[in-house]
C-alpha positions, 0 to 999 in steps of 0.5 A: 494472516498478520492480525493485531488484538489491541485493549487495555483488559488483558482478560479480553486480549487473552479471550480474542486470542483463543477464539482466533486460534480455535479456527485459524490456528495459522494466523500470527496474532500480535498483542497490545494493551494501547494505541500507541504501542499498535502504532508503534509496531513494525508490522502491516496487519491485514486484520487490527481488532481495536477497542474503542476506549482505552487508557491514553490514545483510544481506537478512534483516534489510533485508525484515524492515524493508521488510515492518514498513513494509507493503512488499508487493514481492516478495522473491528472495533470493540466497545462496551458501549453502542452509542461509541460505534457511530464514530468507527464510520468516519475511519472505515471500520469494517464491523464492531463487537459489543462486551461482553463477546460472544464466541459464536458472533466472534467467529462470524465477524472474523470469518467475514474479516478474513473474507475481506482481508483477502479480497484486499490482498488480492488487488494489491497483488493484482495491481503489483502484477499488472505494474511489474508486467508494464515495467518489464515491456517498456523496459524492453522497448526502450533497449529493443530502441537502442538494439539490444535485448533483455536478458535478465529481469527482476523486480522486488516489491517494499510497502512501507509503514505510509503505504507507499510502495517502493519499488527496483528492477534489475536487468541486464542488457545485452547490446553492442552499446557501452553501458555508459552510452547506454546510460547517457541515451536514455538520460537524454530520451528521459530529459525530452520527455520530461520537457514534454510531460511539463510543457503538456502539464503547463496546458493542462494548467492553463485549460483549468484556470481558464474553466475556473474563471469562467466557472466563477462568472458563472456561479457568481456569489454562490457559495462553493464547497471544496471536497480534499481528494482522496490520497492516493497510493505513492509508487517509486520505482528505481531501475539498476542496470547490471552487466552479468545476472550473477551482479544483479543478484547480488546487488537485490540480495544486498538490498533485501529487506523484511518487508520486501517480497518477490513476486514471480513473474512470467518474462513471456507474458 
């Protein structure tokens, strides 16, 4: 696991390393003295131990940046101060730890973070799993449409800093069609469909509109309380279509990035 120690006492950064290196000697744990220099960093952490105040951006404020970019690790927050733990809730924090810290009550709060921080990882593994199985069935439906069949499949996977995750299929084909008429079928089938989805999305538009009126006459002048929905987990997928497996693997080798991962995928689920 991928862990962040962020205080402004070098003292407490070098006695949370310790005790994380005493029972997880594996885990990779990255260093930082403020706020900004966590959120400056590169990487996705699945466990950020975060002191409350520090010298220029404290930690409140540091997770309230972290959780508008969909950042879902999960948050220890450290304080000499109590009174200061009441505000870790408005960002989700996971526990808190009181200076001066104790090794015994350290190991159980990272044994219970560790727990969580998999359980996390879990779910977006399964959710990654689940959208590569529906992608490669539709995309063998679509071809199996236009008579031909799958032969070639992968799919790579990229969380950015935001949380939104990126995602490209690579196939090959094999068909009697060209390519190009390939490509100008399924252009077309996706401009109907489109044309439809706008058309349902119009309805739908107006059915709302129709409540909220009625709604308003109903309520009359009863004050309303509008509650922001929570913002969701943004997911791209692009599709490239290869003539051999040997160009589609050298196209996926070109685009591999660090963050990028390759989960394996059974073709005959």
């Amino acid at each position: 696991m991928n862990i962040a120690v962020v205080d402004d006492e070098e003292i407490i950064r070098q006695q949370i390393h310790g005790f994380i290196k005493k029972q997880k000697p594996e885990f990779y744990i990255s260093d930082f003295a403020t706020g900004e220099e966590l959120l400056a960093a590169k990487a996705d952490f699945d466990i950020i131990f975060l002191d409350i105040q520090m010298e220029g951006m404290g930690g409140i404020e540091a997770a309230r940046s972290l959780r508008k970019k969909n950042m879902d690790a999960v948050l220890v927050f450290i304080t000499g101060m109590k009174e200061y733990v009441f505000e870790a809730f408005d960002v989700s924090a996971f526990h808190y730890l009181l200076k001066p810290i104790g090794e015994k009550k350290f190991m159980e709060v990272l044994g219970r973070a560790v727990d969580e921080a998999g359980r996390r990882k879990g779910q977006k593994e399964q959710q990654i799993s689940e959208l590569e199985k529906q992608g490669y069935e539709q995309l063998s439906a679509q071809n199996k449409a236009l008579g031909g069949t799958v032969t070639y499949y992968q799919q790579t996977w990229m969380v950015n800093k935001d949380g939104s995750i990126q995602s490209t299929v690579y196939s090959v084909t094999e068909t009697g069609m060209t390519n190009a008429e390939r490509m100008k079928k399924n252009m077309d089938e996706r401009l109907e469909k489109q044309k439809e989805k706008k058309e349902e999305e119009e309805k739908v538009q107006e059915r709302k509109e129709e409540k909220a009126e009625q709604a308003e006459k109903l309520d009359g002048d009863t004050e309303k309380i509008s509650v922001p929905e929570a913002a969701g987990q943004k997911i791209t997928v692009k599709y490239v279509e290869a003539e051999s497996e040997s160009e589609a693997k050298a196209m996926m080798q070109k685009e591999k990035l660090e963050d990028t991962c390759y989960p394996k995928f059974d073709m005959n689920v």
